[in-house]
N, C-alpha and C positions, 0 to 999 in steps of 0.2 A: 211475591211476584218477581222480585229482582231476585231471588235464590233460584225460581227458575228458570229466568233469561242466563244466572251464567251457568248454571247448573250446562243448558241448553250448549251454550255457546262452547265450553269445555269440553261436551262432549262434541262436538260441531269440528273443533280441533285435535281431537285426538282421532275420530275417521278420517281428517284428511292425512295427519301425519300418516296413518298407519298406510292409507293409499298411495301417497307420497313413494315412501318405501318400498313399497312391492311394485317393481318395474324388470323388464327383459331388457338389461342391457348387451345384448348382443352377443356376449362370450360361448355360446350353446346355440347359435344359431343353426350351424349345420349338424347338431345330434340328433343321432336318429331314434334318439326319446325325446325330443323334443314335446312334437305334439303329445306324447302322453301324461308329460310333466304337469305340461301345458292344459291338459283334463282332471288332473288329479284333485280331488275334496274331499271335505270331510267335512261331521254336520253344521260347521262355521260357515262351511262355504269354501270358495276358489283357496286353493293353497297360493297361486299365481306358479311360478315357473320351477325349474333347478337353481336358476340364478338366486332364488331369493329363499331359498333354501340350503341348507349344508347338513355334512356328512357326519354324525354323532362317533364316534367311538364307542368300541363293544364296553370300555370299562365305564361309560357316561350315560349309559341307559342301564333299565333290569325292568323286570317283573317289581309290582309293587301293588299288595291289598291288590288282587285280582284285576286288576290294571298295569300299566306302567309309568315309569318316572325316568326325567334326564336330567342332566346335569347341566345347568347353561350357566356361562360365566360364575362356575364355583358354586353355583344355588344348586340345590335338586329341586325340581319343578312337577309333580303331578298332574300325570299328563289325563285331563279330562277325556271320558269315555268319547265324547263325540269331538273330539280331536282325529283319532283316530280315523286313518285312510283305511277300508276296509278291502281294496283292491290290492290284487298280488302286486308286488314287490317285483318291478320287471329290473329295476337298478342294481337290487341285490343289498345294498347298504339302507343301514338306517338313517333316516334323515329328520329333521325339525323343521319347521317354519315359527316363528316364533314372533310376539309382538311385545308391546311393553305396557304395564299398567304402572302407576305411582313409581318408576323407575324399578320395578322386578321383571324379569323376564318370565311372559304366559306362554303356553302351546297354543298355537292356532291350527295345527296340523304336524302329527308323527305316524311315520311309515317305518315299524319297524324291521330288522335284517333279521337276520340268519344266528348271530351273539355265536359265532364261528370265528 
């Protein structure tokens, strides 16, 4: 019983952290992809904005095992099928959204570019 209140609780704190972090702080306010940013998911759910997302380098993504992988902070991370945004690519770059588990970096959401 007590493995599952902090079981519970643990996870209770890592939702909010992750909520915590994904906010619009203003710097994209007047982009005019804003609102499309701002619609983007994938099968996790809301990416949330640009702001809370960033722009991978062609040398930190690839094709990987009929999927793809990035690079985050030095790790390569395989990027779960339903990470993936299935909607074109209006920014042009490829992007992450990214959250943390046991201190490793996951994909919550990748939209990949053009590797041009």
């Amino acid at each position: 019983m007590l493995e599952a209140r902090i079981a519970a609780i643990a996870l209770g704190i890592t939702v909010f952290a992750a909520s915590a972090a994904a906010h619009d702080d203003g710097r994209f306010g007047s982009s005019p992809l804003k609102s499309w940013f701002e619609s983007l998911q994938s099968g996790f759910g809301k990416c949330c904005t640009d702001a809370d997302g960033y722009v991978v380098s062609d040398v930190d993504w690839d094709s990987y095992r009929g999927g793809y992988r990035v690079r985050i902070e030095d790790e390569w991370v395989e990027v779960p099928g339903t990470a993936v945004v299935t909607e074109p690519n209006r920014f042009g770059r490829t992007m992450v959204w990214k959250h943390y588990i046991d201190g490793h970096p996951h994909v919550r959401c990748f939209m990949p570019g053009s590797m041009s």
